[in-house]
Each structure stands twice: as structure tokens, then as C-alpha cells.
TORBAVO-589396 format. One record per residue: residue number from 1; residue in three letters; x, y, z of N, C-alpha, C in turn. Coordinates in steps of 0.05 Angstrom, whole numbers. Layout:
// TORBAVO-589396
num,residu,nc1,nc2,nc3,cac1,cac2,cac3,cc1,cc2,cc3
NUM,Ala,X,Y,Z,X,Y,Z,X,Y,Z
...
This chain:
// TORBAVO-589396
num,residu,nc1,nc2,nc3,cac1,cac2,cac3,cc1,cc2,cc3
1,Unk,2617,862,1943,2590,867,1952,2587,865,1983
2,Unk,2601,852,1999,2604,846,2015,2607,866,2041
3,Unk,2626,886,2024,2634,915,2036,2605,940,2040
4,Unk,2582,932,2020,2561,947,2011,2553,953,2044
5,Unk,2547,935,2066,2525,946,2089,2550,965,2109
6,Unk,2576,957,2108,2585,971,2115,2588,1004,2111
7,Unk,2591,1007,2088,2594,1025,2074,2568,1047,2066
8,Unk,2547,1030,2080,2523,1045,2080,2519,1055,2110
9,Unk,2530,1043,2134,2534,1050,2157,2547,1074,2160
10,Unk,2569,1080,2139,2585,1107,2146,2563,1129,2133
11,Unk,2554,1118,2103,2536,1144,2097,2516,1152,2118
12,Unk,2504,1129,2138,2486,1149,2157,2498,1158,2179
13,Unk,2517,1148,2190,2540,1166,2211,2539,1184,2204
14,Unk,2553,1189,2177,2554,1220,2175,2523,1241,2163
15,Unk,2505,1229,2159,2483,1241,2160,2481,1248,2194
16,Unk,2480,1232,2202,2463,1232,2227,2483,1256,2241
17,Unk,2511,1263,2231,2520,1285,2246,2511,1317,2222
18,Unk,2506,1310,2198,2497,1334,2191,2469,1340,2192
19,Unk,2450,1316,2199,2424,1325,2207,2431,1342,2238
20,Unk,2438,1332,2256,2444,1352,2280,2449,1373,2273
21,Unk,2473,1376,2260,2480,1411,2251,2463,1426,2237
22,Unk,2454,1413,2224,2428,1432,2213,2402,1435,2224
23,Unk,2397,1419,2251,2376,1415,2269,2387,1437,2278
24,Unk,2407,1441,2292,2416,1461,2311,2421,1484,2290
25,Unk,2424,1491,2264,2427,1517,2252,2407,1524,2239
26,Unk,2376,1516,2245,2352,1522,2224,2355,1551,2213
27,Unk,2361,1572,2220,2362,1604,2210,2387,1611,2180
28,Unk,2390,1582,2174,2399,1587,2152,2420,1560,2135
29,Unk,2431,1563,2119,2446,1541,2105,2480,1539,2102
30,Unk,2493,1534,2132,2515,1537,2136,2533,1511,2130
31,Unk,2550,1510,2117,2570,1478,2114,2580,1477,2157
32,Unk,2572,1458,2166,2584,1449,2191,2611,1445,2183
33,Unk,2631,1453,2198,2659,1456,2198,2671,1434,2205
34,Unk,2662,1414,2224,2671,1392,2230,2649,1359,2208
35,Unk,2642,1373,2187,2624,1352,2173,2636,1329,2162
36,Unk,2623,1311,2156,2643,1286,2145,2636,1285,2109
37,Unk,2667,1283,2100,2660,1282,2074,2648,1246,2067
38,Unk,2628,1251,2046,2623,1227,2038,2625,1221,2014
39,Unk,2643,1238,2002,2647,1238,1971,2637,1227,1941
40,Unk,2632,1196,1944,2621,1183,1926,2590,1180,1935
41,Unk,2596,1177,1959,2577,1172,1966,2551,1197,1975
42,Unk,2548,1215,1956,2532,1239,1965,2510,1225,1953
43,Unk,2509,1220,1932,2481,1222,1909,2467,1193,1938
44,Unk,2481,1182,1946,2458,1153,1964,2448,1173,1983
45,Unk,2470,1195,1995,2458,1212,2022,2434,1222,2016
46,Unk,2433,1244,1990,2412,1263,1979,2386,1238,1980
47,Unk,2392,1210,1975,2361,1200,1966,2357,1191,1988
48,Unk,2368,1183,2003,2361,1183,2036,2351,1201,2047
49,Unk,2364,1232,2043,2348,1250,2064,2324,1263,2047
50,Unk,2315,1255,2020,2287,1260,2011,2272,1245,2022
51,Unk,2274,1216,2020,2266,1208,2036,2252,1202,2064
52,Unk,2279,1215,2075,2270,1215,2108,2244,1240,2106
53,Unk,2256,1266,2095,2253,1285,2096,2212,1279,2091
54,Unk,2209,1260,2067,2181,1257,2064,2173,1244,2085
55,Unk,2184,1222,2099,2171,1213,2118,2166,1235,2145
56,Unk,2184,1250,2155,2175,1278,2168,2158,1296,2160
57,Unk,2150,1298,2137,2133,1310,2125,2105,1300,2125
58,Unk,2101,1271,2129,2080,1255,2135,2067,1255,2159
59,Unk,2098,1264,2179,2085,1259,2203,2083,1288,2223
60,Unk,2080,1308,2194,2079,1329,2207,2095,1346,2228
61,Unk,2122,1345,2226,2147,1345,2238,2166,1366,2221
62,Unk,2148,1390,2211,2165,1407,2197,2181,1407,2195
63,Unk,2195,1425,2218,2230,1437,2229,2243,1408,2216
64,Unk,2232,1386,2227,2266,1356,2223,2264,1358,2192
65,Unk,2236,1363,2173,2228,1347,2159,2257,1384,2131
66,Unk,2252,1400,2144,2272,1417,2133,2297,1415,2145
67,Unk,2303,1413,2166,2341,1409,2165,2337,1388,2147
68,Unk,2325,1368,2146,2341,1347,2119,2341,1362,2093
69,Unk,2316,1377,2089,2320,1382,2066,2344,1409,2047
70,Unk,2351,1421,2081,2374,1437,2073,2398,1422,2064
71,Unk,2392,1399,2090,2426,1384,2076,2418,1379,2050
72,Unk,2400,1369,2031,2402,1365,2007,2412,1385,1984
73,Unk,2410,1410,1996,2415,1440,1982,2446,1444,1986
74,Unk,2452,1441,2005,2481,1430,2014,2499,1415,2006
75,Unk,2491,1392,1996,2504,1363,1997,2510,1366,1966
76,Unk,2481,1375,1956,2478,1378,1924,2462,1402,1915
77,Unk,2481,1420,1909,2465,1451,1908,2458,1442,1873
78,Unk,2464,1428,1858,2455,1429,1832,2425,1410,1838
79,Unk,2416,1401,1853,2387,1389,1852,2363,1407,1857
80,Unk,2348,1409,1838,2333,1438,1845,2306,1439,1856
81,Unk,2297,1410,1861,2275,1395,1874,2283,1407,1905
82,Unk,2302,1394,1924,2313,1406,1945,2310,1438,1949
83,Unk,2316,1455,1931,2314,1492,1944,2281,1492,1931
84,Unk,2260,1482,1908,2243,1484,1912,2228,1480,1931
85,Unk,2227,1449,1943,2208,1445,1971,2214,1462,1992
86,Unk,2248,1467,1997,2248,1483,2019,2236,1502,2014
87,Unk,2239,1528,1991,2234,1551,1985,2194,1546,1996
88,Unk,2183,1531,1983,2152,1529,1993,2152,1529,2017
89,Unk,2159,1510,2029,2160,1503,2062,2157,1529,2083
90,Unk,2185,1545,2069,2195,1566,2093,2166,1590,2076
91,Unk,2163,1585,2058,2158,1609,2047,2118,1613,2069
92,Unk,2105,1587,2073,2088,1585,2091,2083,1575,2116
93,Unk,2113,1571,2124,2123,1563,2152,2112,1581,2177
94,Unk,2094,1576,2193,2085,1589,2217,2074,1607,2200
95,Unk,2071,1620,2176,2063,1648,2180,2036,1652,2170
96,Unk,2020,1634,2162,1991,1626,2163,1985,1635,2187
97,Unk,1997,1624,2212,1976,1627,2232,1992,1658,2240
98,Unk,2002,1675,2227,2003,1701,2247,1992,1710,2235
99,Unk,1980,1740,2244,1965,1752,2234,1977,1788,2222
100,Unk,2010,1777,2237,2012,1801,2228,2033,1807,2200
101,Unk,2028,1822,2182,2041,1821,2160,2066,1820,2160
102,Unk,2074,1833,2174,2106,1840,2180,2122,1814,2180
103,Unk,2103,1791,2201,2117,1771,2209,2117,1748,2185
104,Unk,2099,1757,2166,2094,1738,2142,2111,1746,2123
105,Unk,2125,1765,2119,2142,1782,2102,2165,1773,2111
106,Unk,2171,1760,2131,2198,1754,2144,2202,1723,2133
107,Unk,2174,1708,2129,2179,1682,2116,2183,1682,2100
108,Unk,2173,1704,2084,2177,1700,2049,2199,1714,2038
109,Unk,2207,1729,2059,2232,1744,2048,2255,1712,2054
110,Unk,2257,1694,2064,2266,1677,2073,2268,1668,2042
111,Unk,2240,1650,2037,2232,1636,2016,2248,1649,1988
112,Unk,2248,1674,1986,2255,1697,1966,2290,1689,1968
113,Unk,2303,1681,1991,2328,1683,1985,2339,1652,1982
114,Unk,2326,1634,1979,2323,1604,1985,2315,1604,1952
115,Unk,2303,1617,1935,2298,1612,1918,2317,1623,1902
116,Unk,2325,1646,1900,2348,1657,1881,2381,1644,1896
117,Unk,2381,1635,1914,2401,1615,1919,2399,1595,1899
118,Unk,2378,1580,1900,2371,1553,1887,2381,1568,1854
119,Unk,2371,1587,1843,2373,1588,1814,2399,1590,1807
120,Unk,2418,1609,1824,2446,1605,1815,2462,1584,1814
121,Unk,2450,1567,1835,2461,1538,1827,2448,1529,1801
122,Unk,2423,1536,1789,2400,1519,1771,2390,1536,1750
123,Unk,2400,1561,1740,2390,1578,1720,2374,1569,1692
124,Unk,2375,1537,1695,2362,1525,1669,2353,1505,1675
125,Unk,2341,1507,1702,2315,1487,1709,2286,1498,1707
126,Unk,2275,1486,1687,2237,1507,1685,2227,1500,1712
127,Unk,2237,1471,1719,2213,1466,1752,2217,1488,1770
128,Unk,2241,1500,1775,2250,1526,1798,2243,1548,1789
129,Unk,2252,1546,1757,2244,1583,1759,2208,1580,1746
130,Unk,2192,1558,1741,2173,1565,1746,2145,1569,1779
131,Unk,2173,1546,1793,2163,1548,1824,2169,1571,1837
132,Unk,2187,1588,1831,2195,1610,1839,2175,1635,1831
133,Unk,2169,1633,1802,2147,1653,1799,2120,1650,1809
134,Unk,2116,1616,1819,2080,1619,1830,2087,1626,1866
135,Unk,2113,1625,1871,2115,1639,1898,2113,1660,1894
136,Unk,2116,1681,1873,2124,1705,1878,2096,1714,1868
137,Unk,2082,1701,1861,2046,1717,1850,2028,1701,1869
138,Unk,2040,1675,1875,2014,1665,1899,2019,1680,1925
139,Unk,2038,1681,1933,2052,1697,1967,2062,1718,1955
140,Unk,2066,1731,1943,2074,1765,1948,2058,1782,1923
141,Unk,2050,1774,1906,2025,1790,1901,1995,1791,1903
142,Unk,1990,1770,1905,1954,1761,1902,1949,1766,1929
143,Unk,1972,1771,1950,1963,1776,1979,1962,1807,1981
144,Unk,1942,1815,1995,1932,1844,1990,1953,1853,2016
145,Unk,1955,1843,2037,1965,1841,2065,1997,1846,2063
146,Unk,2011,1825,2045,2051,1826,2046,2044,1845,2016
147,Unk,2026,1849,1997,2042,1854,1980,2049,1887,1977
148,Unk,2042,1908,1995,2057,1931,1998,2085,1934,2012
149,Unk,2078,1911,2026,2101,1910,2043,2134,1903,2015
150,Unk,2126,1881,2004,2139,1863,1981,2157,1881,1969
151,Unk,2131,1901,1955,2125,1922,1933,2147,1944,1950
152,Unk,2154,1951,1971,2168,1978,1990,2199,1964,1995
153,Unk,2202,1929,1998,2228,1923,2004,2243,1918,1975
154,Unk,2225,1909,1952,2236,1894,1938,2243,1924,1915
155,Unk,2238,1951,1924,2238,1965,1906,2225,1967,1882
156,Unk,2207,1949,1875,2192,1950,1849,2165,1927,1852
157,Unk,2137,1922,1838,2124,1908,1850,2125,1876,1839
158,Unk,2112,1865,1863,2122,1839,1867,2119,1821,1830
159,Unk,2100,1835,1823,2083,1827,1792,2108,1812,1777
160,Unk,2127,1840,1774,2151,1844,1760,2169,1826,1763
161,Unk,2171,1821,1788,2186,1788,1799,2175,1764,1784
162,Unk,2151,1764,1790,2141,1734,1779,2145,1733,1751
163,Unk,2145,1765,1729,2140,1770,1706,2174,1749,1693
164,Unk,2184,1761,1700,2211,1754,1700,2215,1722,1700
165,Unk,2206,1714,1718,2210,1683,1734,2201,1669,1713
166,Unk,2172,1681,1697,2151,1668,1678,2164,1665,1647
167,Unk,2184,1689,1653,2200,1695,1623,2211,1669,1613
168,Unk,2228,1675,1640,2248,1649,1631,2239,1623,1633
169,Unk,2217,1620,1646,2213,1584,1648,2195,1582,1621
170,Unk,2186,1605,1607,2175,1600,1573,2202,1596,1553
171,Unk,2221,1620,1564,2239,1605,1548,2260,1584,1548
172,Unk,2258,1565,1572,2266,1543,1573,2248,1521,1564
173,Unk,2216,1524,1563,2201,1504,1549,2172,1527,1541
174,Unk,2176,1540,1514,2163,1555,1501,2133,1540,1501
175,Unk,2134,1515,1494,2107,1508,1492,2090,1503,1517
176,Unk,2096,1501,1541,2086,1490,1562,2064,1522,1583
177,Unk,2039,1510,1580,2017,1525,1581,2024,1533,1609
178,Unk,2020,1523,1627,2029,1540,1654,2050,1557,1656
179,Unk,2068,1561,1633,2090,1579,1644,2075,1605,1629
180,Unk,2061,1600,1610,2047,1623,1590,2031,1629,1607
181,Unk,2013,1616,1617,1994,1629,1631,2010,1644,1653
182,Unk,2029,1631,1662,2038,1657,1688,2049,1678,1677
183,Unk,2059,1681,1656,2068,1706,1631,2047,1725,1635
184,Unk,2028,1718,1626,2000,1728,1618,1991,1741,1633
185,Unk,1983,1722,1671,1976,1737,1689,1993,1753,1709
186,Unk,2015,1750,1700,2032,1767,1722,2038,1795,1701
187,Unk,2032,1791,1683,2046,1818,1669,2018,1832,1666
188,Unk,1991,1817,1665,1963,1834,1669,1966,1849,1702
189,Unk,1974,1836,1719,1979,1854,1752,1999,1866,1740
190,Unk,2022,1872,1736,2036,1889,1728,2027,1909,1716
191,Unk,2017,1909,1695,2006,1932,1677,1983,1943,1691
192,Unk,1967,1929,1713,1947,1945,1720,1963,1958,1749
193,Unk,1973,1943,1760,1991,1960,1780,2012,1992,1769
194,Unk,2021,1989,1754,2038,2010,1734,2014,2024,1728
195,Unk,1993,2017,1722,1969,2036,1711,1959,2050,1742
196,Unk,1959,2043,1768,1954,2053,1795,1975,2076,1794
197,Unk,1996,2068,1787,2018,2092,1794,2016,2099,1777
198,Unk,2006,2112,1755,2011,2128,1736,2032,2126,1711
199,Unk,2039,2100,1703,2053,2095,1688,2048,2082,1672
200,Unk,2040,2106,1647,2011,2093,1630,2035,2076,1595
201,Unk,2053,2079,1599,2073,2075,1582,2077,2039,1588
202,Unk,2094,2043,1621,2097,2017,1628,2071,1994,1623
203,Unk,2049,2011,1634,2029,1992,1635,2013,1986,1610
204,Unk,2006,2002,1588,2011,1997,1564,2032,1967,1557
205,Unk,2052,1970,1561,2070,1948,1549,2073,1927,1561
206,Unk,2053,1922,1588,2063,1895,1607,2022,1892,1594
207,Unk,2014,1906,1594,1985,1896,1582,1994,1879,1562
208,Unk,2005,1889,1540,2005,1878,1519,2017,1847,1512
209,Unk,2037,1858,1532,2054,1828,1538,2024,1802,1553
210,Unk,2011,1814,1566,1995,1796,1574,1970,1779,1554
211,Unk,1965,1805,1535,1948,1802,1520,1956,1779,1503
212,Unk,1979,1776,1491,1998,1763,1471,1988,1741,1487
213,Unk,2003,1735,1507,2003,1706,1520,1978,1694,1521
214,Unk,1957,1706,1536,1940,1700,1533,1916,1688,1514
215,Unk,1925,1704,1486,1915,1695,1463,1932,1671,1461
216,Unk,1958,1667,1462,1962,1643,1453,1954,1614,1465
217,Unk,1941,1624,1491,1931,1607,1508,1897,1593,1493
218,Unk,1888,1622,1488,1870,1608,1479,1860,1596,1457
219,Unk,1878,1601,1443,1886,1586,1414,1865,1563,1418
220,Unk,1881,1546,1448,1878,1508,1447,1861,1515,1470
221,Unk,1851,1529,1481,1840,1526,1510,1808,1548,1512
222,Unk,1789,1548,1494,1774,1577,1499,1755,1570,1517
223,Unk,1760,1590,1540,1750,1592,1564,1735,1612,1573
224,Unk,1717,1619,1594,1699,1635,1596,1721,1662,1605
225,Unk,1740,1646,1632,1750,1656,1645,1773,1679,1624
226,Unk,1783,1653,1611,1797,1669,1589,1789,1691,1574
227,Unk,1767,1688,1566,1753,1699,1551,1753,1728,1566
228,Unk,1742,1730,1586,1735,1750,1604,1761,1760,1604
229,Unk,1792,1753,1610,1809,1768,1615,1812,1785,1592
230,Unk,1820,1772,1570,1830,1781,1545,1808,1811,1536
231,Unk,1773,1804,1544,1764,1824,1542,1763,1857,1562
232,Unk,1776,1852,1589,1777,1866,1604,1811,1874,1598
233,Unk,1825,1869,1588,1854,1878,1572,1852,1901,1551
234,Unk,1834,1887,1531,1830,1898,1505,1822,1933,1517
235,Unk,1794,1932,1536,1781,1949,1534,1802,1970,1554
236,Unk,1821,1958,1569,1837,1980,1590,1853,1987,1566
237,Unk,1869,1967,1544,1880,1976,1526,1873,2002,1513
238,Unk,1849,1997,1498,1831,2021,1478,1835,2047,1505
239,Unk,1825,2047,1528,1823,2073,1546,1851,2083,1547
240,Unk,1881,2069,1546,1892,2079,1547,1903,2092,1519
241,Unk,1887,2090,1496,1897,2091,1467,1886,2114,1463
242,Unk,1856,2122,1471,1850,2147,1464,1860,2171,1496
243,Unk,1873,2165,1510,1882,2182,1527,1906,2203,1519
């Protein structure tokens, strides 16, 4: 036991040289070449630099408060807490205050690759791939501003992304209402977006997919709001039935 404070001195030495390198590399998530291995000792680093990382986050210190949190993505690409916060962070980093779309499309295309990073390490975590789909319907569809932009880089619209994201975090925990509801509402933008372009087939079948979910939502939950979707479904449904 004796050895314990020593041995906690090396784990922040060598933090303190990979917080630098990642201070100095913010534009992305590079292994520093000269880094110190800490081998056993990773899992003490990772809860140290959440740590730190929240206390920078307290004190409003973005930039430090993400190099730590890259090293955590780094240190331990299987923790999926780490590429979620970052993935949020960058995904509304500075780009609130610009005004121009372009430059907000550059954060979230960031956030977009911070997040499908994170899943290949984590393909069967619901917390990522359901944080991943409320990025991709809160910041790249529900925004009227990035989401043509989204919709022109990503080759298909942003809806379809989240639809996907929603899939899988239902079928990692089928019963859990927020992943249904994002089922529900990302495949209702889908089907009505596919219904803008003329794709009365597609949008037909992402309706329907919404409709489903939705009902099963309200099974346990009957809501006005609900109520109102399910009836503004039905009735785009029927128009597209006698067409």
C-alpha cells in the first residue's frame, strides 16, 4: 500500500503529458507518438480525466474540458459515455453563435464523425446509438438552416439517419419509450420528407413505420400531442391510399 501515492504520481505525469498533446491537437483524435503507457493503470486515468473534464465543464473552459475528454476516447475507445459527451460538445461548439450555416455544418459534420467513431468501438450500447439519433433529429433535421445542407452531403435526408440510430437502440432495449418515440418521429419526417420529393412508395412505408410506433406509445401514454400525430398520419396515410 505503501507504493499506492507513488504510483498515482506516474498516472498524472503521464496524463499531464497527454492532456498537452491533445491541448495542442484539438482538430482531431490522434495517439501522441511519444505517450506514456500506463497499462494497468488506464481505468484510474479515464476516472480522473471525467472528472477533471467535469470540473472544466463547470468552469466553463470548453477546449481543456474536451482534450480531456478525447483522451478518454483514446485511453478507452470501448467507454461510450466519453464519444457521447464529446460527440454533444463539438456537435454545438461555437456554432450557436455563428450565423452562418455552412459554419454550423462543419461542427456537426465533426459531431457525425465522433459519433460513428464511438459506435464501432460500441455497436451495442443503447446510451450512443440512442444519443446519436437525438443528434441527428435535434441538429440535422429539426434545423430548417443545416438540414439541406445535411440532406446534399450526407446523400440522403438527415430523418433516415436518426431512423436507423432509433432502430437499433429499440432493438437493444425494445421496451424503452424514448427509443420508440424517436422511431416514430424520425420515420414521420422521413415519410413526409419522401412525400416532398415525390416518393409516395417510400413515404407510405416510413409513415407506417411511424404510425406502428406511435400507437405503441400510446398504448401506456394517451396524449393530446400524441393523439394529434397519429391523427395527422392516418389522414396523409388515407390521401396517399386513394391516389
Amino acid at each position: 500500500m505503501r507504493f499506492l501515492p507513488a504510483a498515482i504520481l506516474l498516472v498524472l505525469a503521464g496524463l499531464g503529458g497527454l492532456l498537452a498533446d491533445a491541448a495542442r491537437d484539438d482538430a482531431g483524435i490522434i495517439p501522441s507518438p511519444g505517450r506514456v503507457p500506463l497499462g494497468g493503470f488506464e481505468p484510474l486515468a479515464v476516472d480522473l480525466l471525467f472528472l477533471r473534464a467535469d470540473q472544466l465543464l463547470q468552469e466553463q473552459r470548453l477546449p481543456e474540458a474536451m482534450a480531456a475528454v478525447r483522451l478518454v476516447t483514446e485511453l478507452q475507445p470501448r467507454v461510450p459515455d466519453g464519444w457521447a459527451v464529446l460527440g454533444h460538445y463539438i456537435a454545438w461548439r461555437n456554432s450557436e453563435s455563428s450565423g452562418d450555416p455552412e459554419e454550423q455544418w462543419k461542427y456537426a459534420r465533426e459531431a457525425l464523425g465522433i459519433y460513428r467513431r464511438g459506435l464501432r468501438h460500441n455497436p451495442d450500447s443503447y446510451d450512443l446509438q440512442f444519443a446519436f439519433g437525438m443528434f441527428v433529429l435535434a441538429r440535422l433535421t429539426a434545423r430548417e438552416d443545416i438540414r439541406p445542407i445535411a440532406e446534399r452531403e450526407l446523400g440522403e435526408p438527415p430523418s433516415a439517419l436518426a431512423l436507423s440510430a432509433f432502430r437499433k437502440a429499440v432493438h437493444l432495449r425494445p421496451d424503452e419509450r424514448p427509443a420508440i418515440a424517436g422511431v416514430g418521429e424520425s420515420a414521420r419526417l422521413l415519410g413526409l420528407r419522401l412525400l416532398e420529393r415525390g416518393d409516395r412508395d417510400g413515404a407510405r412505408s416510413a409513415l407506417r413505420e411511424s404510425l406502428t410506433n406511435f400507437e405503441r406509445l400510446i398504448e401506456r401514454s394517451d396524449t393530446t400531442e400524441l393523439q394529434d400525430k397519429l391523427s395527422k398520419i392516418r389522414s396523409t396515410l388515407d390521401e396517399l391510399s386513394r391516389r
